[in-house]
C-alpha positions in Angstrom: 83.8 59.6 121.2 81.8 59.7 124.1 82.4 61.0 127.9 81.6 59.3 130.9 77.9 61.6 130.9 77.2 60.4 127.1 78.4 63.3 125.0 80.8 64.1 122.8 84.1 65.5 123.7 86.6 65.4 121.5 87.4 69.5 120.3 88.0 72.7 122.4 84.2 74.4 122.9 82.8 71.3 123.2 80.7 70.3 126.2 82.4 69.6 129.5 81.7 67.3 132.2 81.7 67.3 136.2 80.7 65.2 138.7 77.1 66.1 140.3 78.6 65.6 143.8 77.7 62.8 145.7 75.6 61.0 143.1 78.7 60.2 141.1 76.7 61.4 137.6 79.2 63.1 135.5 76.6 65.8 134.5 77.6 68.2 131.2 78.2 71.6 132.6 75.1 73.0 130.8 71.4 71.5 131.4 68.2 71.2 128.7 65.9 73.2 131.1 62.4 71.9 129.8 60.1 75.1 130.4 60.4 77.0 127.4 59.6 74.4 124.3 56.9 73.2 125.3 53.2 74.4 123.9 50.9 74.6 126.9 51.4 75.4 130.8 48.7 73.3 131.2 48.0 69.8 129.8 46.8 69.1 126.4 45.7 66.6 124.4 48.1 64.9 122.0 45.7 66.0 119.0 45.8 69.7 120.3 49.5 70.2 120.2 50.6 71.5 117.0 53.0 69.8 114.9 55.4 72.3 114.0 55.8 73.2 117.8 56.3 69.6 118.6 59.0 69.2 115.8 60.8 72.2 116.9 61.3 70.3 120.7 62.4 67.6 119.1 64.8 69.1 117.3 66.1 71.3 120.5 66.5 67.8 122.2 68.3 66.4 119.5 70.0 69.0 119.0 70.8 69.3 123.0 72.7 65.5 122.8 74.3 66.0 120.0 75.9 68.9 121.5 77.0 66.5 124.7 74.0 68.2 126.7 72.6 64.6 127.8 71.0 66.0 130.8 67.3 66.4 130.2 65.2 68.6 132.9 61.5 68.8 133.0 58.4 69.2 135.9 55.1 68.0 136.1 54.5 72.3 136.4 55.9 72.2 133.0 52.6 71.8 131.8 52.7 69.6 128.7 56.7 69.5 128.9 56.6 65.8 130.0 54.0 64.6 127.7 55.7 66.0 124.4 59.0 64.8 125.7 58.1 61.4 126.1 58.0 60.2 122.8 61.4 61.9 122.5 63.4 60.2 125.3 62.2 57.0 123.4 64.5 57.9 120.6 67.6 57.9 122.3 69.6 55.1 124.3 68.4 55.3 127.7 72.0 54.6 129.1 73.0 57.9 126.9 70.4 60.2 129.2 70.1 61.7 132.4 66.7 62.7 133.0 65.0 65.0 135.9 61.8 65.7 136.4 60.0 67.9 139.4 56.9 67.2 141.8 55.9 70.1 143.9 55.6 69.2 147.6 51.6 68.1 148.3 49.9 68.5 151.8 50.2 64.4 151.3 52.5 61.8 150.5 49.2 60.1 148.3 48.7 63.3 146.5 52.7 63.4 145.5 52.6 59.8 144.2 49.8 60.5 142.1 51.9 63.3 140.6 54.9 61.8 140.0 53.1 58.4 138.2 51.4 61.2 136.2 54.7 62.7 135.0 56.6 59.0 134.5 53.6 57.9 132.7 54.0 60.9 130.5 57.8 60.8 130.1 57.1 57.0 128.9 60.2 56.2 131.7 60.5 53.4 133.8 62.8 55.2 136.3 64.2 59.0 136.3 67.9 59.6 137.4 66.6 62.5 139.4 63.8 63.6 141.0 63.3 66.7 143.2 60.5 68.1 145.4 59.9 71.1 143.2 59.8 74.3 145.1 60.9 74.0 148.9 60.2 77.9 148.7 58.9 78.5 152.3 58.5 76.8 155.6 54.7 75.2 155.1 56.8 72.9 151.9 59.9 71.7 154.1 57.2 71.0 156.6 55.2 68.9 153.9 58.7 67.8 152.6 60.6 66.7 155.5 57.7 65.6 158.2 57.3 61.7 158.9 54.8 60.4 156.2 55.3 63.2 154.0 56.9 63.7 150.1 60.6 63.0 151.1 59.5 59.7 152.8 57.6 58.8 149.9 60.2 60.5 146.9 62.2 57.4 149.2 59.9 54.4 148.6 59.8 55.2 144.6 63.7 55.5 144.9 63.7 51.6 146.8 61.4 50.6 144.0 63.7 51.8 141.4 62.0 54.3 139.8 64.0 57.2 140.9 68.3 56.9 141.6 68.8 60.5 143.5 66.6 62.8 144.7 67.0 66.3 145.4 64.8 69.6 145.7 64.8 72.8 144.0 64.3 76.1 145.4 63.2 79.8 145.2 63.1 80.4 148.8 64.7 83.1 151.2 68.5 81.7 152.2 67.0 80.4 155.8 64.9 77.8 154.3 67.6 76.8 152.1 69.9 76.0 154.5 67.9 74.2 156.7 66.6 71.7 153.5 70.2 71.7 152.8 71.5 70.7 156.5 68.7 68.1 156.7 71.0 66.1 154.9 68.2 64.3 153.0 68.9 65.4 149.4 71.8 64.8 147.3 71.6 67.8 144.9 70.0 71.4 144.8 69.0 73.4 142.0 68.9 77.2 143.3 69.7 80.6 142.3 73.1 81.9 141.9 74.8 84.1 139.4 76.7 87.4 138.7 73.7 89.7 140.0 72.7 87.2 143.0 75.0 86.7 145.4 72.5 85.9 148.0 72.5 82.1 148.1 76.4 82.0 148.6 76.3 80.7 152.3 73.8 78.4 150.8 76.2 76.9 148.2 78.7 76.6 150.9 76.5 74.5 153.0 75.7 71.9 150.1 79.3 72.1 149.1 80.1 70.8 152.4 77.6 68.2 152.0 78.9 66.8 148.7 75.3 67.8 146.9 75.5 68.8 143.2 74.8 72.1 142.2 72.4 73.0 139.7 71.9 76.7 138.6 68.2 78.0 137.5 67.6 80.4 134.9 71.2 82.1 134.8 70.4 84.2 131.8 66.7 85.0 132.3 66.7 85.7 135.9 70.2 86.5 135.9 69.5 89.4 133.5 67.4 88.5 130.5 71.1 88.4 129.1 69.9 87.2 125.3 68.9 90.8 124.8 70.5 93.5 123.1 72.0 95.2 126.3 74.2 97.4 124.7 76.2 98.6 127.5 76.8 95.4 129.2 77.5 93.6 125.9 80.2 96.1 125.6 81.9 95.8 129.2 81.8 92.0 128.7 83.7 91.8 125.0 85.1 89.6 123.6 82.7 87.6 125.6 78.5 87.9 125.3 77.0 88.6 128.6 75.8 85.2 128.8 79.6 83.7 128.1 80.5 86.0 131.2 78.0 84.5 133.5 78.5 81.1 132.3 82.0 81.3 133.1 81.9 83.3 136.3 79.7 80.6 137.0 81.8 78.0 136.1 84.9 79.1 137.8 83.3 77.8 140.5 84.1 74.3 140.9 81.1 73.7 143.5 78.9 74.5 140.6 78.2 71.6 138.3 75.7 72.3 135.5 73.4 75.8 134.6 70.4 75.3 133.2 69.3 76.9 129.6 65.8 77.3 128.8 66.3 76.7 125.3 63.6 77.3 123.4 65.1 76.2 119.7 68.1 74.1 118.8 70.2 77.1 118.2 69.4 78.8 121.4 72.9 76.6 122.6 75.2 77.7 120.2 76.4 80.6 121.9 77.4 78.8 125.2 78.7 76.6 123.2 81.2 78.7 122.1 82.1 80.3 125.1 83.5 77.1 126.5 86.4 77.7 124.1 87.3 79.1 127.8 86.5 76.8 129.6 89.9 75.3 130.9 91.0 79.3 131.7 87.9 80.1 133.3 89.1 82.5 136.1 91.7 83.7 134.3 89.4 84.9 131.7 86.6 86.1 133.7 88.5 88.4 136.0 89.1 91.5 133.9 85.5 91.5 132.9 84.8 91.4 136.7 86.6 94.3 137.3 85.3 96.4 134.9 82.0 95.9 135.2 82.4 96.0 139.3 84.1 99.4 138.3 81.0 100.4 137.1 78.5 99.4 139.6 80.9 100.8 142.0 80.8 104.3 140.2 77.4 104.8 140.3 76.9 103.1 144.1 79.9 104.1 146.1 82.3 101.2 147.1 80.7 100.4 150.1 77.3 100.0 149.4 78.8 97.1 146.5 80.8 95.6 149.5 77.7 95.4 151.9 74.5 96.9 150.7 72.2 93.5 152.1 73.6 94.2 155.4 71.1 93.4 157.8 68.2 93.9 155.8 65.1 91.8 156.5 63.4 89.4 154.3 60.2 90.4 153.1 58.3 88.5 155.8 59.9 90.4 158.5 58.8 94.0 156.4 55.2 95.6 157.3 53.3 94.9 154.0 55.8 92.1 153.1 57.7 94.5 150.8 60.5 92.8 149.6 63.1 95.4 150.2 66.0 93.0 149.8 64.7 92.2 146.1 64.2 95.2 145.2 67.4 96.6 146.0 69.7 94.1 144.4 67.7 94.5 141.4 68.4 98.3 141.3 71.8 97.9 142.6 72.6 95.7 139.0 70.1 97.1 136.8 70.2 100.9 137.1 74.4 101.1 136.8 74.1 98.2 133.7 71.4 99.1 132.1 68.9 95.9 132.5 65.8 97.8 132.3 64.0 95.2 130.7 64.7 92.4 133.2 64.5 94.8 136.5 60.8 95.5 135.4 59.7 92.2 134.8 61.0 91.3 137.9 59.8 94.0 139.9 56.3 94.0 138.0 56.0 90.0 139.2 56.2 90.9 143.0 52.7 90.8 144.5 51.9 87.9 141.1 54.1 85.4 141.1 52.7 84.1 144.7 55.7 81.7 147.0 57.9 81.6 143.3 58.9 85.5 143.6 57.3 86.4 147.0 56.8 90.1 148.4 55.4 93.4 147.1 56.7 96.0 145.6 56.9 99.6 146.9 53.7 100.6 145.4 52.3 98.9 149.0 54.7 100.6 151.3 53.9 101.8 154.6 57.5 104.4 154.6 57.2 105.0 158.6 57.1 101.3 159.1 59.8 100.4 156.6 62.3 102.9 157.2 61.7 101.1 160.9 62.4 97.6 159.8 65.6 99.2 157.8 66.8 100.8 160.7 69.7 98.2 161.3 71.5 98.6 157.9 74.6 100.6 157.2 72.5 102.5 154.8 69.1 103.5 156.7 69.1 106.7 155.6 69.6 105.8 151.8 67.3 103.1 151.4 62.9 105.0 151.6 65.1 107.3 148.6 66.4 104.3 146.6 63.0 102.7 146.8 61.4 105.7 145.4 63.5 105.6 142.8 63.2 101.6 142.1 59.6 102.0 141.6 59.5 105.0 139.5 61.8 103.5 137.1 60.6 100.2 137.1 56.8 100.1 137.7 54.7 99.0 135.1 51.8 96.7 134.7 51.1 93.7 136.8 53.3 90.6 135.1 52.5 86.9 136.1 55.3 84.0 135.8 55.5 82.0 132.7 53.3 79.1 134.7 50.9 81.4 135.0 50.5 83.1 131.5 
C-alpha cells in the first residue's frame, strides 16, 4: 500500500506523512539529504567515480523509497550528488518521487539559469518538485534573491515553463535575514535550522508557520549534536530512546515541522529513525520526560536562569568587534559542556573563521575582551560571559576545520 507521498504505510514505525504547507505535497516526515553519498565535492567525470561508491548511493536511494522516504534532496554544491543521482531517479516512477535540488543565489539571474540547467541536465529531470535559492545566509543573497531581475524572478520563469512546481530557499543565516525572506512572502517552504540545542530560529518558524510554508529541518543530528556517536551520557538520559529518536521526535511534536533531513550515507544509516517512529502517534507524550531530565541537567550545571534566557540581548556576530560570534559560541557551550558533546562543540567551534557566510564569525582566539565585554554589556549575564568564553575556547580549540564542501 502506498500513501498519498508514494511510500508505504501499512505497520506501526513505518514512515509517516504530512503536508508541506502550502504546496499541498504530502512529504514523509524524514528527507534523503543528498550531501553525504556522494564521491566528489566537486564534479567528476563519470569514468572517475568509482563503482562501489556509486552502488552504495544507489542502494541508500533504494533503500530510502522502500522505506516510504520518497523525498529526494540534492544541490548543485553537492558536487557530483546530482550527476550520480540521475541515473537513479530514472529507475523509479517519477509520479512515486519528490525531488529537490538547490542553486545558490548568483550576482545574476543568467548566471543562476546556467546553474540550474547544469543540475536538471545532471539529474536527467524534466522538472523538479522543488527548488530553492540555496543559502539566503546574509543580506548581499536576499538582495541578489529578491531584487527585480534577480534569481527569485528567474527561479519564477522556470516554474511558468514547468520545470520547477514550488520554490523555496534554504538558510544558515542570523534570525533577521530569515524573517525578512520569510515575510517577503515569495517562497512556499524553508529549510533552516531547528532542533533540541537551537532554539534560535523559533520566531522564525513562527513566521513561516503563519505563512503556511513547509518546514524542512537541516542536519538535525550532525549539527544538532553529531548524535550518531557514542555519547555516553546523553545516550543514557535519552533511554529507551537513542539521542537521535529524541530529537526526531521533539522535532516532530511539532506539527509546523514537516520533514528532517538525514544525511544518510548507506542504506542502513535509516534504520534507527525508523524505529523510533514506533512513537510517532505519542510524540509529546513520549518526549517530555526525556526533556525534563536532560533540562535538569543543563539546568544543574547553568543555573535556571541562564537556561530560561542566556541569548538575551546578545548581538550577532556582525554587531561584535572582530565579528566574534559570541551568540554561537555560547549555545554551543551551554549544550555541550553539561551533555558531554565534545566532539560536535569542537568541530563547530574549530569551523568559525573557515566555513565563510555557511557558519560565519570567529572564535575567541580573535577577541578584543575590552571591546566585547562592551558589546555584552546589555545581557542579563555581562559579567559571566569574557569567563565563559575563556572557558569555550580552552575546551574546545583545536585545529582549523573547513565544511564538508570545502574538504
Amino acid at each position: 500500500m502506498f500513501a498519498l507521498g508514494g511510500g508505504p504505510c501499512d505497520s506501526s514505525g513505518a514512515m509517516r506523512y504530512r503536508r508541506f504547507g502550502r504546496t499541498g505535497l504530502q512529504m514523509p516526515v524524514f528527507s534523503c539529504g543528498g550531501m553525504r553519498y556522494q564521491q566528489s565535492w566537486s564534479d567528476v567525470p563519470w569514468d572517475q567515480v568509482d563503482k562501489a561508491g556509486q552502488a552504495n548511493l544507489e542502494a541508500t536511494i533504494h533503500r530510502s523509497v522502500e522505506l516510504g522516504i520518497n523525498h529526494i534532496e540534492t544541490a548543485r554544491g553537492y558536487g557530483s550528488s546530482e550527476m550520480q543521482l540521475g541515473p537513479v531517479l530514472a529507475q523509479f516512477p517519477r509520479e512515486k518521487l519528490i525531488v529537490q535540488t538547490k542553486v545558490m543565489p548568483k550576482p545574476t539571474a543568467k548566471e543562476f539559469r546556467e546553474t540550474f540547467e547544469t543540475s536538471m541536465a545532471y539529474l536527467k529531470l524534466d522538472h523538479v518538485e522543488l527548488l530553492s535559492i540555496h543559502g539566503i545566509n546574509n543580506r548581499e543573497h536576499i538582495a541578489q534573491t529578491l531584487r527585480p531581475g534577480g534569481c527569485l524572478d528567474e527561479a519564477r520563469k522556470i516554474q511558468r515553463e514547468g520545470r520547477a512546481r514550488f520554490i523555496g530557499f534554504s538558510t544558515h543565516a542570523t534570525p533577521d535575514v530569515i524573517s525578512e525572506a520569510v515575510r517577503s512572502d515569495e517562497f512556499d517552504y524553508v529549510n533552516l535550522h531547528w532542533y533540541f540545542v537551537n532554539d534560535l530560529n523559533r520566531a522564525c518558524i513562527a513566521e513561516a508557520a503563519q505563512r503556511d510554508m513547509g518546514m524542512f529541518i537541516i542536519s538535525p543530528n550532525d549539527k544538532g549534536g553529531k548524535l550518531y556517536l557514542g555519547l555516553p551520557k546523553l545516550r543514557a538520559l535519552t533511554a529507551p530512546l537513542t539521542p537521535m529518536q529524541f530529537n526526531d521526535l521533539y522535532c516532530l511534536a511539532r506539527p509546523e515541522i514537516h520533514t528532517l533531513s538525514l544525511g544518510a550515507a548507506k542504506p542502513s544509516d535509516f534504520d534507527e529513525h525508523i524505529a523510533g517512529l514506533e512513537h510517532y502517534e505519542r510524540a509529546a507524550e513520549v518526549v517530555a520526560p526525556i526533556e525534563r531530565r536532560i533540562r535538569e541537567v543543563l539546568e544543574q550545571a547553568h543555573g535556571a536562569d541562564w537556561m530560561r534566557r542566556w541569548f538575551t540581548n546578545l548581538p550577532e556576530y556582525f554587531d561584535v568587534p572582530g565579528e566574534v560570534n559570541v551568540l554561537e559560541i555560547l549555545r554551543l557551550h551551554t549544550y555541550a559542556k553539561p551533555l558531554e558533546l565534545t566532539e560536535w562543540a569542537k568541530f563547530r567551534y574549530n569551523m568559525l573563521g573557515n566555513a565563510d557566510h555557511w557558519f560565519p564569525g570567529e572564535h575567541v582566539g580573535k577577541l578584543d575582551r575590552e571591546r566585547v565585554r562592551a558589546a555584552v554589556a546589555k545581557s542579563p549575564f555581562a559579567d559571566r560571559i569574557p569567563a565563559i568564553l575563556d572557558e569555550a575556547h580552552e575546551l574546545y580549540h583545536d585545529a582549523p576545520v573547513k565544511r564538508l564542501s570545502q574538504s
